[in-house]
BAFI-3210 file (N, C-alpha, C; in Angstrom, 3 decimals, decimal comma, padded with zeros to 6 digits):
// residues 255
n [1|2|3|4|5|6|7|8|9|10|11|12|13|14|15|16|17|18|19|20|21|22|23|24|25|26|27|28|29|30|31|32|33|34|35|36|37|38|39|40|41|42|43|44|45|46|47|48|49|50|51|52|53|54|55|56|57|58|59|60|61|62|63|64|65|66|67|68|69|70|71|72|73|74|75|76|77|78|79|80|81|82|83|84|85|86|87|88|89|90|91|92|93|94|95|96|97|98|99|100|101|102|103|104|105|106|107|108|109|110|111|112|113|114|115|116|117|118|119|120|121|122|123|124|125|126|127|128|129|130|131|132|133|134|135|136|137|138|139|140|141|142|143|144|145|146|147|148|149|150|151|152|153|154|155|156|157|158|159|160|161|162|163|164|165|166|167|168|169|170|171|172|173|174|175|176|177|178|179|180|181|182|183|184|185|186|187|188|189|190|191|192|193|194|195|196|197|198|199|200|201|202|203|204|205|206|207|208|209|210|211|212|213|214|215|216|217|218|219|220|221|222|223|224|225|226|227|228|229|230|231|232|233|234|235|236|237|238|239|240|241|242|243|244|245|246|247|248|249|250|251|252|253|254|255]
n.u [-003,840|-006,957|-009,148|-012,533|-014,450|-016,586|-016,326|-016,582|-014,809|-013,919|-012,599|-013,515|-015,389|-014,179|-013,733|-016,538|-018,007|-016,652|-018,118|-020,420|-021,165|-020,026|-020,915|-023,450|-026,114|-026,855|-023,972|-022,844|-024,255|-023,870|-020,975|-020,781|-022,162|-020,369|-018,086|-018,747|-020,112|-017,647|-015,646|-016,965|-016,763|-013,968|-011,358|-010,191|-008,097|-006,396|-003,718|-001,803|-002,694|-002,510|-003,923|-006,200|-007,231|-009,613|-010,118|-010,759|-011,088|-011,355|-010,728|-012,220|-012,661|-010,174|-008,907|-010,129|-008,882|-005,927|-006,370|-006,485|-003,778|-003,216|-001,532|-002,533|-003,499|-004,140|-006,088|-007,388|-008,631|-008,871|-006,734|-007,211|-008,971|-007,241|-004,959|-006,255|-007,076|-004,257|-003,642|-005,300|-004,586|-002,170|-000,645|000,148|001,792|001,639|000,144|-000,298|-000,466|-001,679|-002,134|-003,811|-005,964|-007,963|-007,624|-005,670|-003,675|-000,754|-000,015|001,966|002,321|000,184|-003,201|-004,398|-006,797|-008,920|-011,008|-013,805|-015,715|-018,520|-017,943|-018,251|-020,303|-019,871|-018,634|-018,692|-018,292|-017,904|-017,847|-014,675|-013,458|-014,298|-013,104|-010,495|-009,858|-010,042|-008,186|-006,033|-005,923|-004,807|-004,609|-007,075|-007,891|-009,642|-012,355|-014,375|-017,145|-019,426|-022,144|-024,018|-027,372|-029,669|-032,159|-032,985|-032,973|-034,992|-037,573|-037,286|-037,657|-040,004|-041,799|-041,384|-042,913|-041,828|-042,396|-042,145|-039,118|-038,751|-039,518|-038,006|-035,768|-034,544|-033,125|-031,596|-030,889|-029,715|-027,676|-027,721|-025,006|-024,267|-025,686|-025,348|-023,747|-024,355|-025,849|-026,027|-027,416|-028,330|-028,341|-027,304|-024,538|-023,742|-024,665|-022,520|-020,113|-020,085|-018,492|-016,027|-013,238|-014,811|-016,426|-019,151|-019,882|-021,113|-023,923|-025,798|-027,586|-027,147|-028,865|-031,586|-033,900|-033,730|-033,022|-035,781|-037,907|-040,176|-040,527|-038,055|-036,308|-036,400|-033,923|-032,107|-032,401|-033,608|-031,403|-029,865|-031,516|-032,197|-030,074|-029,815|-032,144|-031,585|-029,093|-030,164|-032,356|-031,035|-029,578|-031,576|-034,132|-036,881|-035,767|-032,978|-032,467|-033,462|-031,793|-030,407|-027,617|-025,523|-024,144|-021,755|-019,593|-016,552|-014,895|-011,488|-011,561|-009,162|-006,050]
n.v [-004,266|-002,152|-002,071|-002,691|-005,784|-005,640|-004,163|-003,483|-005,236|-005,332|-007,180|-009,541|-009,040|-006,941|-006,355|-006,569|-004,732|-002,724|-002,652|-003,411|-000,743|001,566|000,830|001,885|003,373|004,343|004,706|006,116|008,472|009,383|009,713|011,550|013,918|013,813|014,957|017,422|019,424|019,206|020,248|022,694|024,106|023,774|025,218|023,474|024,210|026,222|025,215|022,410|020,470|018,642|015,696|013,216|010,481|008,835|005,447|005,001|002,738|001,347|003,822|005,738|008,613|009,553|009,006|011,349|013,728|012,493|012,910|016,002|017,122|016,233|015,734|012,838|010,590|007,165|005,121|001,943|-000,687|-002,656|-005,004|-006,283|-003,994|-002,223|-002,868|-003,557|-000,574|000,443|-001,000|000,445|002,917|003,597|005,176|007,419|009,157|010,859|009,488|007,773|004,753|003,566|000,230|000,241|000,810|003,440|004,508|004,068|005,417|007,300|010,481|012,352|014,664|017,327|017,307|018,903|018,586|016,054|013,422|011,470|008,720|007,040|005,642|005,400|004,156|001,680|000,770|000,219|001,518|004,869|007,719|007,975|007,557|009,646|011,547|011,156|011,601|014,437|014,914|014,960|016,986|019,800|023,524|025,761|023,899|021,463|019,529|016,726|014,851|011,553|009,858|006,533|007,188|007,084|007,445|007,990|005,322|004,410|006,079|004,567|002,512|002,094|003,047|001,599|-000,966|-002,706|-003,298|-005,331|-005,616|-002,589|-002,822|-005,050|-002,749|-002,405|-004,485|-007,421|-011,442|-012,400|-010,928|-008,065|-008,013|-005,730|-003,763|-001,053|-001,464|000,032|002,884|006,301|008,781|012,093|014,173|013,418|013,203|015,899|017,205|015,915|017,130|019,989|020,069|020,384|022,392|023,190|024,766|024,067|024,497|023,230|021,186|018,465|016,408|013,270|011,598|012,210|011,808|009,773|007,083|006,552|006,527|005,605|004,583|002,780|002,345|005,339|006,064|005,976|006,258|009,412|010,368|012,651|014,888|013,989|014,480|016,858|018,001|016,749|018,197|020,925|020,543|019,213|020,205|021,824|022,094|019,958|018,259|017,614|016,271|013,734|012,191|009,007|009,153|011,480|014,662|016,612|018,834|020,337|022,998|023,788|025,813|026,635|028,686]
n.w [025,446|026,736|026,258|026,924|027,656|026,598|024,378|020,866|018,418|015,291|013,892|013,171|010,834|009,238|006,643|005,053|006,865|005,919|002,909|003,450|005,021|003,846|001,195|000,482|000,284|003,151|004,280|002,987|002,661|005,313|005,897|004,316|005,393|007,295|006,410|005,218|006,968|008,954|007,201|007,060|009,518|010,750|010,064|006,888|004,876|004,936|006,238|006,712|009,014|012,348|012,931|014,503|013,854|015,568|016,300|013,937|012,007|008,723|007,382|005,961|006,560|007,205|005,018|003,070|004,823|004,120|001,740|001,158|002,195|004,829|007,809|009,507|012,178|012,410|014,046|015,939|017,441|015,665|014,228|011,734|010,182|010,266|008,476|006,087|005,814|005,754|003,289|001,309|001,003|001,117|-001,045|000,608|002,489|004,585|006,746|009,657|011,448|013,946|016,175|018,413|021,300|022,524|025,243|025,939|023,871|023,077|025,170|024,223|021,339|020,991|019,449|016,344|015,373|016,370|015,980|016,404|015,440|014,902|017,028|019,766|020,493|020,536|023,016|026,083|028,326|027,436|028,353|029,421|027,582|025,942|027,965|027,632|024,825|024,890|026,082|024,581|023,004|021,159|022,259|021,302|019,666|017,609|018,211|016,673|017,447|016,752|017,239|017,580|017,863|020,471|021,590|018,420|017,690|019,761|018,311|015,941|016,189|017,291|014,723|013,252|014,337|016,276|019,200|021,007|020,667|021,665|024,353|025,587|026,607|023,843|023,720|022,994|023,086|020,951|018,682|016,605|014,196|013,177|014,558|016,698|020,063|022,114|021,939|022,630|024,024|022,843|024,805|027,078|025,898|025,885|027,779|029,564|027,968|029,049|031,107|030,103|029,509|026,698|023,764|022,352|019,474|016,660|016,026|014,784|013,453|011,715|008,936|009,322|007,658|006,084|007,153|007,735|005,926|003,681|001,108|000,064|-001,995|-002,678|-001,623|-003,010|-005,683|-005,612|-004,234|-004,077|-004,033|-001,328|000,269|000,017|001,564|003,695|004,622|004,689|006,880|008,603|011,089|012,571|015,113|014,932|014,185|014,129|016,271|016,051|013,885|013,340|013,522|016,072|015,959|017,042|017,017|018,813|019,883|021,559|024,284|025,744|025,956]
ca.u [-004,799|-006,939|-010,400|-013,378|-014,320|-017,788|-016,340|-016,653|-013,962|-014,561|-011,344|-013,840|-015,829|-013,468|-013,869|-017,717|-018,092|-016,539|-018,484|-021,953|-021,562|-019,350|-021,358|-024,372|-026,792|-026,966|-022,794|-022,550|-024,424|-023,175|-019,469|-021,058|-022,589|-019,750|-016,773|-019,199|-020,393|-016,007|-015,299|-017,558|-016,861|-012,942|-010,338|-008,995|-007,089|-005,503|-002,341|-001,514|-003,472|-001,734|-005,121|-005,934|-008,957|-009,314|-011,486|-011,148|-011,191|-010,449|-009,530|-012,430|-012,484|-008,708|-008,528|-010,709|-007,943|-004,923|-006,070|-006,242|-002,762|-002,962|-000,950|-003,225|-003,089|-005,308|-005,958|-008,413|-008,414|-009,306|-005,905|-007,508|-009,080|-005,983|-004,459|-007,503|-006,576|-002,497|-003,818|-006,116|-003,853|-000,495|000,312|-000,111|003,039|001,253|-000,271|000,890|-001,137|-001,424|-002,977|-004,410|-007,172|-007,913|-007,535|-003,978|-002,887|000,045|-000,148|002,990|001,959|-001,479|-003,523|-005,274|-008,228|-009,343|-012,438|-014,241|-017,091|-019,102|-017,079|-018,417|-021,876|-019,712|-017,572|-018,913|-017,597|-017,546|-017,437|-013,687|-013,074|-014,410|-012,162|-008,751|-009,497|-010,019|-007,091|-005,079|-006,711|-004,368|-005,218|-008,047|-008,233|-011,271|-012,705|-015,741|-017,459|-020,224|-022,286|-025,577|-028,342|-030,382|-033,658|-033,548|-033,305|-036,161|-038,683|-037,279|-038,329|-041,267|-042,408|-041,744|-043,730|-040,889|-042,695|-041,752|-038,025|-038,952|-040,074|-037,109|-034,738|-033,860|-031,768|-031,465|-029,830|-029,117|-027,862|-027,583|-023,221|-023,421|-026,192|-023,911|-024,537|-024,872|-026,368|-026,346|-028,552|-027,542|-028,451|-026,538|-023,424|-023,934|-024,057|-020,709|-019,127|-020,116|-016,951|-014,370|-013,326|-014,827|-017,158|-019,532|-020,147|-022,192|-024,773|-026,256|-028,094|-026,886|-030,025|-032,808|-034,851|-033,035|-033,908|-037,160|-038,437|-041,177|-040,034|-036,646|-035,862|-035,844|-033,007|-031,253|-033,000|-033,463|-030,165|-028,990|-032,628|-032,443|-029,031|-029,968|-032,559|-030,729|-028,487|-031,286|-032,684|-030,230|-029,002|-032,573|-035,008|-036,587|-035,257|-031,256|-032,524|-033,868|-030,672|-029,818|-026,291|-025,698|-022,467|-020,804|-017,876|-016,482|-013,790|-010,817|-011,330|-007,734|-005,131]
ca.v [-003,188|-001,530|-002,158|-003,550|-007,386|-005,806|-003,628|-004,400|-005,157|-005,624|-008,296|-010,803|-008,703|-005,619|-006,172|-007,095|-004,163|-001,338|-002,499|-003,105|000,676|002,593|000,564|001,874|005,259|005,358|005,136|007,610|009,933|009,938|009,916|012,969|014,733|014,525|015,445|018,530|019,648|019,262|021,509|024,129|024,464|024,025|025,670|022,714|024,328|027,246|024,985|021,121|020,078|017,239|015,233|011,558|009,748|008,033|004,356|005,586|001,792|001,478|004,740|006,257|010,072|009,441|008,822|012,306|014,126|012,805|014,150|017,256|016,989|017,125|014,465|011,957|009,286|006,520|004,146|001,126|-002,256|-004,096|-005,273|-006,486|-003,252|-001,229|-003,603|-003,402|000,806|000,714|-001,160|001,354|004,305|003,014|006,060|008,641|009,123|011,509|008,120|006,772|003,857|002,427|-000,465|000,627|001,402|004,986|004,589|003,794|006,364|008,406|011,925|013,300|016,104|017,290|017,382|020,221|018,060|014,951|013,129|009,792|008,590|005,977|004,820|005,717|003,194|000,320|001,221|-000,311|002,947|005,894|008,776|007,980|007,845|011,547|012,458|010,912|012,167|015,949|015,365|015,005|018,692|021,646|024,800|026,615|022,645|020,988|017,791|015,949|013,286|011,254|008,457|006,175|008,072|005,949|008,307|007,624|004,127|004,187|006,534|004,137|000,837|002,384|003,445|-000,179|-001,675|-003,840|-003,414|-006,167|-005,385|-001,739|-003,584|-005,482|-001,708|-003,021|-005,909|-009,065|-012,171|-012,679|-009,088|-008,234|-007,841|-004,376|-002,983|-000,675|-002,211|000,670|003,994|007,098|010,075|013,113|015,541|013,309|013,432|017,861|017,398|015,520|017,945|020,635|019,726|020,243|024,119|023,808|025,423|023,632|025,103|022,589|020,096|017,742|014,979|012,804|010,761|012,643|011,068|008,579|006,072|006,586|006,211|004,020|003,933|002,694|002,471|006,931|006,432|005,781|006,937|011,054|010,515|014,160|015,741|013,259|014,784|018,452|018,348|016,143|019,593|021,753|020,695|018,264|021,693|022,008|021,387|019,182|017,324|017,108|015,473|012,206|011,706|008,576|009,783|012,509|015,064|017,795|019,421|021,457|024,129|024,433|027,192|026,835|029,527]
ca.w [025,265|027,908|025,902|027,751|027,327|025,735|022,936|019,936|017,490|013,747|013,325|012,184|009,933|008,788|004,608|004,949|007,653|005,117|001,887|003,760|005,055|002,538|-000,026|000,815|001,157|004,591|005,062|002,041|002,964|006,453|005,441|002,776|005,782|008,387|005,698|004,822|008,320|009,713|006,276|007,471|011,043|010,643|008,899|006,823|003,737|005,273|006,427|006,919|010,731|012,491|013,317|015,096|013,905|016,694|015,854|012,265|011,175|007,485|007,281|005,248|006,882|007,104|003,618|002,890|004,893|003,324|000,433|001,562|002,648|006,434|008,563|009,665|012,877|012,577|015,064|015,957|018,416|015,297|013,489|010,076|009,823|010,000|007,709|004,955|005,537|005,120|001,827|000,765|001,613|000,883|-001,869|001,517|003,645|005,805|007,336|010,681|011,771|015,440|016,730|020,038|022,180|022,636|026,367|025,632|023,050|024,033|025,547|022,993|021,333|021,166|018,010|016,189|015,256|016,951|015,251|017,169|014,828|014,901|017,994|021,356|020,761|020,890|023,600|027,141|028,715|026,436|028,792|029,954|026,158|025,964|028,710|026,942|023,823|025,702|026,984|023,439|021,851|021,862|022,448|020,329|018,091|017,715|018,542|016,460|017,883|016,232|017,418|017,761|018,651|021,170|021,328|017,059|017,668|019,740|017,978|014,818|016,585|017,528|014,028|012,342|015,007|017,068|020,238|022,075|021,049|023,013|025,586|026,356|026,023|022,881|024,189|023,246|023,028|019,698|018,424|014,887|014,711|012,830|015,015|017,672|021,275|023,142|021,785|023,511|024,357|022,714|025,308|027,731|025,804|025,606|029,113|029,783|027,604|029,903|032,161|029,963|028,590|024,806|022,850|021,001|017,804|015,762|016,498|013,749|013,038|010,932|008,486|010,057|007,335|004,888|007,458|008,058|004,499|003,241|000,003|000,536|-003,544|-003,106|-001,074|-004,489|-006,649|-005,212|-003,699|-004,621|-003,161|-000,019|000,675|000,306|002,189|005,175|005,331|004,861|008,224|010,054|012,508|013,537|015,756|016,224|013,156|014,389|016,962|015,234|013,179|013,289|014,489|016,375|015,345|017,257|017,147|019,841|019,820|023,120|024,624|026,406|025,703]
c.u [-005,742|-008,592|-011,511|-013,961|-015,422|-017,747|-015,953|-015,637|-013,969|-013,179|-011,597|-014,253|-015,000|-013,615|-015,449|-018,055|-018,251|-017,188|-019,949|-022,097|-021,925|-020,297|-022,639|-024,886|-026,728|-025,076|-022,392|-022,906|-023,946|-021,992|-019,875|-021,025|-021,569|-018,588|-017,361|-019,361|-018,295|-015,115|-015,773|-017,212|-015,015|-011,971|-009,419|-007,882|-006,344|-003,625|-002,201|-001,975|-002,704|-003,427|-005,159|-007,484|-008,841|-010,613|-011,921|-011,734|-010,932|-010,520|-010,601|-012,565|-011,130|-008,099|-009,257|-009,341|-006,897|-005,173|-006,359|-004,969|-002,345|-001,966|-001,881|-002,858|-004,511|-005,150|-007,064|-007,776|-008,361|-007,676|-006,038|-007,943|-008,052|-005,116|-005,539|-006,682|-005,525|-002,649|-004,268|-005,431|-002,681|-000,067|000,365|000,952|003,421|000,535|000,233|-000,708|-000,853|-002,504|-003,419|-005,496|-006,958|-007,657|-005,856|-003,076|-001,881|-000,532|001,242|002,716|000,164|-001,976|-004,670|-006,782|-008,051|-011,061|-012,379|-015,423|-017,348|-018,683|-017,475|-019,860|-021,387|-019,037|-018,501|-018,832|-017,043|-017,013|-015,536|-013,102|-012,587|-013,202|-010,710|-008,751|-009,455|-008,625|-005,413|-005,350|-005,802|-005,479|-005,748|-008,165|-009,336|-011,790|-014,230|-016,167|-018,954|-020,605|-023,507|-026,941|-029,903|-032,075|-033,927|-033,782|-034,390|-037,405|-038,106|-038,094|-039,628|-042,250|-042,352|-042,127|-043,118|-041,152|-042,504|-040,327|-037,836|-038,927|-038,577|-036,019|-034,555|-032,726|-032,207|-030,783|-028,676|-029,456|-026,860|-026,083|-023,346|-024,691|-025,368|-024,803|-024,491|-024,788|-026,230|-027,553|-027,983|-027,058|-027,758|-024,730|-023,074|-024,027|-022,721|-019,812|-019,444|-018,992|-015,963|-014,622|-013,657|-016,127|-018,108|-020,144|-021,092|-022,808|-025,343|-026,949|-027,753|-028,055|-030,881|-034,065|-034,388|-033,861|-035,289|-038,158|-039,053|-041,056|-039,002|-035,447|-035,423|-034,749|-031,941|-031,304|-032,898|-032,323|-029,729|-030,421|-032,438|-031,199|-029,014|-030,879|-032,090|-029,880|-028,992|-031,707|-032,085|-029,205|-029,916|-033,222|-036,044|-035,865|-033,789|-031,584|-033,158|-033,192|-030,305|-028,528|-026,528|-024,503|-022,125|-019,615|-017,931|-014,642|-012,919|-011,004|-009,838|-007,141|-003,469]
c.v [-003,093|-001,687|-002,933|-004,742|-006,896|-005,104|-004,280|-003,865|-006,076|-006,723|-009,315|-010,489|-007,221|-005,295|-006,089|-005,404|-002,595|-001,543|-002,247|-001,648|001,409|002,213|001,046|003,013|005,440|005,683|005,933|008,817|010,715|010,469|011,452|014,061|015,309|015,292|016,992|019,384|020,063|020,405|022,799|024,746|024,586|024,058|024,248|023,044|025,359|026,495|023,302|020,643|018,627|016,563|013,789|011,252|008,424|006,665|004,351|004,187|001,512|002,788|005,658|008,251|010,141|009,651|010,316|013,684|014,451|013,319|015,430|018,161|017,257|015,322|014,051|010,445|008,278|005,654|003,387|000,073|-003,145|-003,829|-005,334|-005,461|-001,919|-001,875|-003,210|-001,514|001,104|000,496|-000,297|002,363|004,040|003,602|007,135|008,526|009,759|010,967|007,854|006,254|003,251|001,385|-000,392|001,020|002,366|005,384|004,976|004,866|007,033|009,753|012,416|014,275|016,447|017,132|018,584|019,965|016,577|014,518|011,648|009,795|007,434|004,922|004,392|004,543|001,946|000,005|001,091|000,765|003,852|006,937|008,539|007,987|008,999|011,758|012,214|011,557|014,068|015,906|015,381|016,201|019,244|022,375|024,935|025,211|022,663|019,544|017,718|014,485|013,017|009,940|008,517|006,913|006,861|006,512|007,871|006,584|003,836|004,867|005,447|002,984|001,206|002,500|002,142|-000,778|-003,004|-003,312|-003,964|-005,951|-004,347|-001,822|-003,828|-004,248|-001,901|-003,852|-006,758|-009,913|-012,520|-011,330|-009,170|-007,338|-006,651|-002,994|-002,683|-001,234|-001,606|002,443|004,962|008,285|011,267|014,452|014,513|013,144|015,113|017,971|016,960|016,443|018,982|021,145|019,839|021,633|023,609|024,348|024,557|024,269|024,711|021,296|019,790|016,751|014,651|011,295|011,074|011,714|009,847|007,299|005,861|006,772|005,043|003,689|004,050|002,675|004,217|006,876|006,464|006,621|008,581|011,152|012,044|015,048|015,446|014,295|016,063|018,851|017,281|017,766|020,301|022,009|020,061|019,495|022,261|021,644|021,091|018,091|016,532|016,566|013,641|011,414|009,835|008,443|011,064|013,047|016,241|017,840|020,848|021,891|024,183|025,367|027,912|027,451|028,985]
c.w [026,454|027,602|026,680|026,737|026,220|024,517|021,923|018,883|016,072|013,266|012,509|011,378|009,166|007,162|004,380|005,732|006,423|003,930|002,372|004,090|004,182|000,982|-000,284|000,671|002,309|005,020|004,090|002,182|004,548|006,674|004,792|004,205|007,182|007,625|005,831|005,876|008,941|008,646|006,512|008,750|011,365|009,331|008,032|005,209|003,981|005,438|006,675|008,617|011,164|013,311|013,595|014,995|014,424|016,705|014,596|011,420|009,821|006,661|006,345|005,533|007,043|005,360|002,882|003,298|004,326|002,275|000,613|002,149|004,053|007,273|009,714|010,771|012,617|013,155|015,100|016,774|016,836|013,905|012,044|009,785|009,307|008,670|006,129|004,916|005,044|003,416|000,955|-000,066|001,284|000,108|-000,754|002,324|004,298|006,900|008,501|011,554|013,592|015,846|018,024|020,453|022,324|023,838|026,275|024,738|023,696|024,019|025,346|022,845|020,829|019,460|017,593|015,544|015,581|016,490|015,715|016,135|014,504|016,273|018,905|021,490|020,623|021,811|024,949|028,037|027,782|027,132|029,126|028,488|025,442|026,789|027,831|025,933|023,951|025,489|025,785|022,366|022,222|021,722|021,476|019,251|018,153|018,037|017,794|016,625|017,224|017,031|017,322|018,458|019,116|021,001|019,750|016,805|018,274|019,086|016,756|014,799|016,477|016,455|013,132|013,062|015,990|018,538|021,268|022,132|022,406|024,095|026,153|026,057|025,031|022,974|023,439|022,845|021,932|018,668|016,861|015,077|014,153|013,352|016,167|018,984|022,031|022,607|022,733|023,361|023,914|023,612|026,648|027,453|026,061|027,116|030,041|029,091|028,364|031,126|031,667|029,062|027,184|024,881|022,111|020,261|016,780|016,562|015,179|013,468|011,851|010,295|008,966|009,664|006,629|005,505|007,769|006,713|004,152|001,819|-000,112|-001,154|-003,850|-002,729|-001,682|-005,289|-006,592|-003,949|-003,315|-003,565|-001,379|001,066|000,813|001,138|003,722|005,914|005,316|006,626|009,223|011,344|013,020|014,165|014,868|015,445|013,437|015,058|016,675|014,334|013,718|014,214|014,645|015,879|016,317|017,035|018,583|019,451|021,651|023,425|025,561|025,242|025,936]
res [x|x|x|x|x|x|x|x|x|x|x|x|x|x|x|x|x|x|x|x|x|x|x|x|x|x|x|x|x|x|x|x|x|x|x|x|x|x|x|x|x|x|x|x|x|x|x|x|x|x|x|x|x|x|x|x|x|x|x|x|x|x|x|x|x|x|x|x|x|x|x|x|x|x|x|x|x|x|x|x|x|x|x|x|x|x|x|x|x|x|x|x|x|x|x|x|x|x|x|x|x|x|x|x|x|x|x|x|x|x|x|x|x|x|x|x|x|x|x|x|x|x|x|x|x|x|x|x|x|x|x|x|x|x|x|x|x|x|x|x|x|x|x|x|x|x|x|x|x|x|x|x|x|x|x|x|x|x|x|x|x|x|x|x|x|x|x|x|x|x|x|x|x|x|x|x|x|x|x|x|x|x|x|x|x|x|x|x|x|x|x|x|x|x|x|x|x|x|x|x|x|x|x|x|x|x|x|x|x|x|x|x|x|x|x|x|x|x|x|x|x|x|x|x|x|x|x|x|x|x|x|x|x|x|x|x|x|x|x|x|x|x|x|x|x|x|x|x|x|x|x|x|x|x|x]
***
């Protein structure tokens, strides 16, 4: 594989990884808000999409898909995770699993939706990521990419009072394994896409507020409110921008 020494691969934690998320409000409602957000922006019941969730890990926007009946690649570096997914998924035999780095994927036939999420903030080199997965869109598909939003991590630090973390960028030595280890800037990913023919179409923040709650018991509790008003305002200013994660999708504009 083709992965750099510093990305990170969930091999040791892959069962622990998908319950602490998936088990959770913040990876429910994120999972809630990208399924909902990728339903609105592309056509997915008109016809069967051949699509590559690319870093999908155990398979949970994969697993949203197949039931929708679309043929589904999923891929990941981390072996036990793909393994934990085949298990999951194992009545779907619109499934095809690879173990590979995204660097590495073949250039076969293109795909009519391509979705990276949660990926690119652990990924030592993301932009060359962006470019490969460009480079696997047909014509008029779509591509959604999701990741760490570094600006939310720091106004977050900033507002629970980890000052000295600030201080040091938010480095340090001994790094909590399911915080991502390298965040980006949203308005420097919106400028790398700039270079390649798409469209982007949607922008999002994903958890504008969930995390930023002082009473962390609502996040249960007014679940159903928390979540209507996340899509209420997570497509505006200045609110999308404090998400947590960030979300676009972009459209080919190749013919």
């Amino acid at each position: 594989m083709n992965s750099s020494k510093g990305d990170r691969c969930f091999d040791d934690i892959a069962t622990k990884f998908h319950n602490n998320i998936y088990g959770s409000t913040k990876g429910r409602l994120r999972h809630q808000l990208l399924f909902d957000y990728l339903s609105s922006e592309v056509e997915l019941t008109a016809k069967p999409l051949r699509v590559l969730d690319a870093g999908g890990g155990t398979g949970m926007m994969t697993e949203s898909l197949l039931a929708m009946g679309h043929d589904v690649t999923l891929t990941d570096i981390s072996g036990e995770s793909l393994a934990f997914a085949k298990h999951r998924l194992s009545e779907y035999s619109s499934l095809t699993v690879m173990h590979t780095d995204i660097l590495s994927l073949p250039r076969d036939e293109p795909y009519d939706l391509v979705i990276c999420h949660a990926v690119l903030e652990w990924l030592e080199q993301p932009y060359p990521v962006i470019e490969k997965l460009m480079s696997l869109l047909k014509p008029k598909g779509h591509i959604s990419l999701s990741f760490f939003n570094y600006d939310a991590q720091l106004f977050g630090n900033m507002c629970y009072g980890n000052f000295d973390y600030v201080e040091k960028g938010m480095q340090t030595k001994n790094r909590v394994r399911l915080t991502p280890n390298y965040p980006l800037k949203p308005k420097d990913v919106l400028k790398a896409l700039e270079c390649y023919p798409v469209r982007v179409q949607h922008m999002a923040g994903i958890r504008c507020f969930h995390d930023y709650m002082r009473e962390l018991d609502k996040q249960t509790s007014q679940y159903d409110a928390l979540l209507a008003l996340e899509r209420q305002y997570g497509k505006t200013d200045p609110f999308m921008w404090l998400g947590k994660y960030f979300h676009v999708i972009c459209s080919n504009n190749v013919r």
